[in-house]
C-alpha positions as CSV (number, residue, x, y, z in Angstrom):
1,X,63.0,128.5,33.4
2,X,61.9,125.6,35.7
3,X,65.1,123.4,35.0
4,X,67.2,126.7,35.1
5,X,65.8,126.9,38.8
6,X,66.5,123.4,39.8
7,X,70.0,123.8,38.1
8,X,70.5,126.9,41.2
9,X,68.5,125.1,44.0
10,X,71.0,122.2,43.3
11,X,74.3,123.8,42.4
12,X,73.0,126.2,46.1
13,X,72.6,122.7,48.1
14,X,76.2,121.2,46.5
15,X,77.5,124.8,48.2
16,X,76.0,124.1,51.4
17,X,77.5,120.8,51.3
18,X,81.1,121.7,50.5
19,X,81.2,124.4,52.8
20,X,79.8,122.0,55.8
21,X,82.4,119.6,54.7
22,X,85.4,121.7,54.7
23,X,84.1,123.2,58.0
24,X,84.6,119.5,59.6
25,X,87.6,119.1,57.3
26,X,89.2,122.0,59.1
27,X,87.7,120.8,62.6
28,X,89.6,117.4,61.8
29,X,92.8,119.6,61.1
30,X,92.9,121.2,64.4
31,X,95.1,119.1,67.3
32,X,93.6,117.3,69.6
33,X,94.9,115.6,73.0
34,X,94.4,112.3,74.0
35,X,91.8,111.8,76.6
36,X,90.1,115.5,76.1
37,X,87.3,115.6,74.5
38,X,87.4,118.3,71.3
39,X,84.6,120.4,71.2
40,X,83.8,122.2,68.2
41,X,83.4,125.7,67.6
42,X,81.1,126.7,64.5
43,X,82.3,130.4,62.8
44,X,79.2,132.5,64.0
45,X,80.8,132.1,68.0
46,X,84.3,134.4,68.1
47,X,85.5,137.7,69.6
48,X,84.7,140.1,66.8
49,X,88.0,140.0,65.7
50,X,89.9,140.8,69.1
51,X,92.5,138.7,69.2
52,X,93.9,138.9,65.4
53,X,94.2,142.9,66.1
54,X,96.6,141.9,69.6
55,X,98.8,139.0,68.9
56,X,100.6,137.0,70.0
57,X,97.6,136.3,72.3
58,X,99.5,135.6,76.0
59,X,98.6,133.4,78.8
60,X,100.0,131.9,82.1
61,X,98.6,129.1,84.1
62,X,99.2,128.2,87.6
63,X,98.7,125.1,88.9
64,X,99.5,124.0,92.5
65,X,96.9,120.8,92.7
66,X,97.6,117.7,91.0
67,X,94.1,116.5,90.5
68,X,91.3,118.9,89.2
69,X,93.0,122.1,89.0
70,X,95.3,120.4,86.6
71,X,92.5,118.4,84.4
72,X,90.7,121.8,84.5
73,X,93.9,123.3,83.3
74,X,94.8,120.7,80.9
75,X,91.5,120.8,78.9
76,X,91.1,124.9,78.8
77,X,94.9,124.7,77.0
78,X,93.9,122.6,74.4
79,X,90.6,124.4,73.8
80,X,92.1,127.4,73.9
81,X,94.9,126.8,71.5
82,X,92.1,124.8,69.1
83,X,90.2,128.1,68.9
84,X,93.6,130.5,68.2
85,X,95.1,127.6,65.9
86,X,91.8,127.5,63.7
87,X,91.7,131.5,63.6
88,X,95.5,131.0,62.2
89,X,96.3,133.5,66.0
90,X,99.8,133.2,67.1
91,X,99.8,132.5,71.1
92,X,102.6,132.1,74.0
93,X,101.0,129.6,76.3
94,X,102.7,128.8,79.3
95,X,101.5,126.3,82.1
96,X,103.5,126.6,85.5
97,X,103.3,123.5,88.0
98,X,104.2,124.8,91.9
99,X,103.0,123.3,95.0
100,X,102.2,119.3,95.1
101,X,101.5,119.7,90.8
102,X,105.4,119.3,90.7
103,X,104.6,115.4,91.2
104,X,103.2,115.2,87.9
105,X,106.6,116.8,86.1
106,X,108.4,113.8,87.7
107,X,108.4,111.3,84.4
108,X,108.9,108.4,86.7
109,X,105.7,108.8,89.3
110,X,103.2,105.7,88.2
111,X,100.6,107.5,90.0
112,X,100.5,110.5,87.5
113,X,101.8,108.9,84.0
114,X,98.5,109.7,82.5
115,X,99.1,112.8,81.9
116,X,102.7,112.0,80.1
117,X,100.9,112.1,76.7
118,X,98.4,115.5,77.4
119,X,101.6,117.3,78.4
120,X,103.5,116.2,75.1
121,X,100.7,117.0,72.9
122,X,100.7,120.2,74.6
123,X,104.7,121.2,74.0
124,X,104.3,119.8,70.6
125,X,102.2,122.2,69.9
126,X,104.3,125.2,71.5
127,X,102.8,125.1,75.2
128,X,105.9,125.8,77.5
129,X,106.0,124.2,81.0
130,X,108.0,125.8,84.0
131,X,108.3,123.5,87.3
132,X,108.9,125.3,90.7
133,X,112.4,124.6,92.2
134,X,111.2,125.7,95.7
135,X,108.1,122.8,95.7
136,X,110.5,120.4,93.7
137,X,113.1,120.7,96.9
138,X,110.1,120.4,99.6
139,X,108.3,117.3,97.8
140,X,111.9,115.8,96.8
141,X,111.5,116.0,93.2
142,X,115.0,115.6,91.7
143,X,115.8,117.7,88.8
144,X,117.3,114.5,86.5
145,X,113.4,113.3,86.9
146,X,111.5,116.1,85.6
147,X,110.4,115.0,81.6
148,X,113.7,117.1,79.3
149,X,111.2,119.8,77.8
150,X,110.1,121.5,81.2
151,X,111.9,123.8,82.8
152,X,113.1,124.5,86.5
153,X,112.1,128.1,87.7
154,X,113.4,129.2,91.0
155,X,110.2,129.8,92.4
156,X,106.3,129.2,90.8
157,X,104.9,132.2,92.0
158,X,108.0,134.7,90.8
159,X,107.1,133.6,87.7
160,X,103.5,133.8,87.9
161,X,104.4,137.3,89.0
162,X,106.9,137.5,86.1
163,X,104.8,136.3,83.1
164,X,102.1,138.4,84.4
165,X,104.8,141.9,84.4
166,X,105.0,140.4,81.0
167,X,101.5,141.1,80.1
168,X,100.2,137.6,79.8
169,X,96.8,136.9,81.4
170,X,97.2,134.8,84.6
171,X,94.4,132.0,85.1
172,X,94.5,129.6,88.2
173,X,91.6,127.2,87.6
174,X,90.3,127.3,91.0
């Protein structure tokens, strides 16, 4: 009886072990962006089951400061699509720049290249990026500059407006 016990206790603790394990193993498999920090999530924190009962789960940034609004912005994406990519959720995700944020669509600006790799990490992993025509003419942002996958909008806050019409969940970061 006594080494059937042991034989449980043990084959219970290798359990514990392999799930732990394949709970960092699927940590590992989640993206990540470089320089944000991922912060894990363990299976007890979620939203009961909300979001797989109204997919695709839909949201619209706006981001009109090229400083903290945008790291703000930058690190709620990526946590957000780490959390619906684990959960298996489909999203739409898009992030629009307006005001003096179009400065950091222009590829060739020294002063903002450090966030050339978050915002490729980001489209690679389906986040879509508008840039505001009407801030791109006022800050003489040419068009030919801004990186191939972003996209010129007529005007940031129409499509705030639109996206929003759209039913996606607007969130500024201020």
């Amino acid at each position: 009886m006594e080494k059937i016990m042991k034989r449980l206790f043990h084959a219970g603790l290798l359990g514990l072990v392999m799930l732990a394990a394949g709970v960092v193993a699927q940590a590992d498999n989640l993206p990540s962006i470089p320089g944000i920090e991922a912060v894990p999530v363990t299976p007890d924190l979620n939203y009961g089951g909300f979001f797989k009962h109204h997919q695709p789960v839909k949201i619209v940034f706006g981001v009109a400061d090229p400083g903290n609004q945008l790291k703000e912005t930058l690190i709620n994406t990526i946590a957000t699509v780490r959390y619906l990519r684990g959960k298996h959720y489909r999203y739409e995700i898009q992030i629009v720049l307006y005001g003096r944020a179009v400065l950091t669509a222009d590829q060739w600006k020294q002063k903002y290249s450090s966030y050339s790799a978050q915002f490729q990490a980001l489209q690679d992993l389906g986040v879509q990026f508008r840039v505001c025509h009407n801030s791109m003419y006022s800050l003489h942002v040419k068009a030919d500059d801004i990186y191939p996958y972003m996209k010129i909008v007529p005007a940031g806050i129409l499509q705030l407006t639109k996206k929003q019409m759209q039913g996606f969940a607007y969130i500024s970061n201020r």
